[in-house]
Structure formats: structure tokens, C-alpha cells
C-alpha positions in Angstrom: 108.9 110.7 121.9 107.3 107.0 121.1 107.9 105.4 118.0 106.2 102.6 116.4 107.9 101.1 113.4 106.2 98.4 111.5 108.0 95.8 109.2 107.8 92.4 107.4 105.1 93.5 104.5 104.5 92.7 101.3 103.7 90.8 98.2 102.7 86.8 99.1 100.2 84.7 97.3 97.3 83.4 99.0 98.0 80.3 101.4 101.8 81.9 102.1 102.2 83.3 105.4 104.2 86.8 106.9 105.1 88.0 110.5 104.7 91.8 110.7 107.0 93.0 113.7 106.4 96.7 115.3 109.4 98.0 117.1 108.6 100.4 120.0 110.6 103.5 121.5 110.3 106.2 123.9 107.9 103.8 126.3 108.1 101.4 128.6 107.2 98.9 126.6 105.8 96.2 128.8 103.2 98.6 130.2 101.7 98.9 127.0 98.9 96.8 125.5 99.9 96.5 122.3 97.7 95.8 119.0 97.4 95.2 115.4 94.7 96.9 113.1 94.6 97.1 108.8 92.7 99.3 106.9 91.7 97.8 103.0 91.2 99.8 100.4 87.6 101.7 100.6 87.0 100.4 103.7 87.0 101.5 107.6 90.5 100.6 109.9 89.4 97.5 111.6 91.2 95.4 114.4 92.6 92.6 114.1 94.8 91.8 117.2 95.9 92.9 120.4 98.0 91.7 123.6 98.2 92.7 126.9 100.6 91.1 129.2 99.9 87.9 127.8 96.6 88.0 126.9 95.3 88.2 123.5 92.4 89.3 121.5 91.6 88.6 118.0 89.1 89.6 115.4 86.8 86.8 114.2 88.3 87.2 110.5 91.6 86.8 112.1 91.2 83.4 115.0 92.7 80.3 113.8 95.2 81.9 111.4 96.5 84.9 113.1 98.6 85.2 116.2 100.5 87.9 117.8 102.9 88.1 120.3 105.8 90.1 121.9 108.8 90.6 123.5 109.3 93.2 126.3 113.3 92.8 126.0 113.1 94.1 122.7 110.1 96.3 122.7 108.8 94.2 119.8 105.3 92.9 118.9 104.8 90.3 116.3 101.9 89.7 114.4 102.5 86.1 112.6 100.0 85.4 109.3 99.1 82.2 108.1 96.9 81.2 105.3 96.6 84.3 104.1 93.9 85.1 101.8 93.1 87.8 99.0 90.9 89.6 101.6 93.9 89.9 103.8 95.1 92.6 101.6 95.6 95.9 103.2 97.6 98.7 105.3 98.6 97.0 108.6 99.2 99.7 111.8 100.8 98.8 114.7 98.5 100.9 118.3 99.9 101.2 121.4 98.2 102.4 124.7 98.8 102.0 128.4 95.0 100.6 129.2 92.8 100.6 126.4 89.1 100.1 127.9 87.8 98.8 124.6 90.7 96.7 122.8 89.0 96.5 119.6 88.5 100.3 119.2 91.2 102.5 117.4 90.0 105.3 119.3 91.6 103.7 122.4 94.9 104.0 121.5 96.8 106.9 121.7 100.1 105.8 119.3 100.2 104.5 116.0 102.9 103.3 113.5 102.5 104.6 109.6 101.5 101.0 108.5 103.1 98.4 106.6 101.8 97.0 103.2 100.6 93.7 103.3 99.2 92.3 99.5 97.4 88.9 99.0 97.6 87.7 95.6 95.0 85.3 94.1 
């Protein structure tokens, strides 16, 4: 059965910087695009990164300061934060489907981690 097991949240003040990693089982991971959304308090899940092989996507809120990455020998994807701002705050879930049509869409993805707490103080 797959397993998606997010880390590396919690509590940083604005300007600091975390790297969430999601650890994958039960697929073979390098088939997999591989993504990142967050869902804020009150608000909708949004997206904020994905990778395929090697190529990456990223929400507009996220370019410049975001990146993610992975590593098929460990069945890891990485999502590195810098500047991070108040905004930032949320649940972070780590999706994983073999060939997502639309990247950006949660929909698309047919596995999804239980989310790790990221908090952005002011």
C-alpha cells in the first residue's frame, strides 16, 4: 500500500527558511510526479510545487523562494523554503500520481500524505 510521510514542519519566524521532505512507499517512486500543495486556515488546498523527472512547476506565490526536488534512491521529495513569510502559514501535503494531466490540480493526484504544519511568525 503507498505511503506518503511528510516531515520538517514547524514554528520559524518570517525571513527563516525549512525543507519539508515526503518519504514514499509501496511505489516505484521514480515513476511518479511528485508535488507539494498547503491548505491555510479558511481557505481552499492550493499548489504550490511539483516535479516530474526533473521538471518542475511552481505556484506564482511560491517562484523565487521555493524549490523542490527529489531523490529516486530514497523515494524522497524535498520541498526547500526560503524567506518565508506570515502568509506561508499552513498545512503542507505531499501528492503523488503516475501522470497527472493538470499538475496544479489536487484532483489529479491519486495519493496524499496527512500534511505537515508549517507556522510563519511575524
Amino acid at each position: 500500500q503507498v505511503q506518503l510521510v511528510e516531515s520538517g514542519g514547524g514554528l520559524v519566524q518570517a525571513g527563516g527558511s525549512l525543507r519539508l521532505s515526503c518519504a514514499a512507499s509501496g511505489l516505484t517512486f521514480s515513476n511518479y510526479a511528485m508535488a507539494w500543495f498547503r491548505r491555510a486556515p479558511g481557505k481552499e488546498r492550493e499548489f504550490v510545487a511539483a516535479i516530474r523527472s526533473s521538471s518542475t512547476d511552481y505556484a506564482h506565490s511560491a517562484l523565487g523562494r521555493f524549490s523542490i526536488s527529489r531523490d529516486n534512491a530514497k523515494s524522497t521529495v524535498y520541498l526547500q523554503m526560503n524567506s518565508l513569510k506570515p502568509e506561508d502559514t499552513a498545512v503542507y501535503y505531499c501528492a503523488a500520481d503516475r501522470r497527472p494531466l493538470r499538475i496544479v490540480i489536487g484532483s489529479e493526484y491519486d495519493y496524499w500524505g496527512q500534511g505537515t504544519q508549517v507556522t510563519v511568525s511575524s
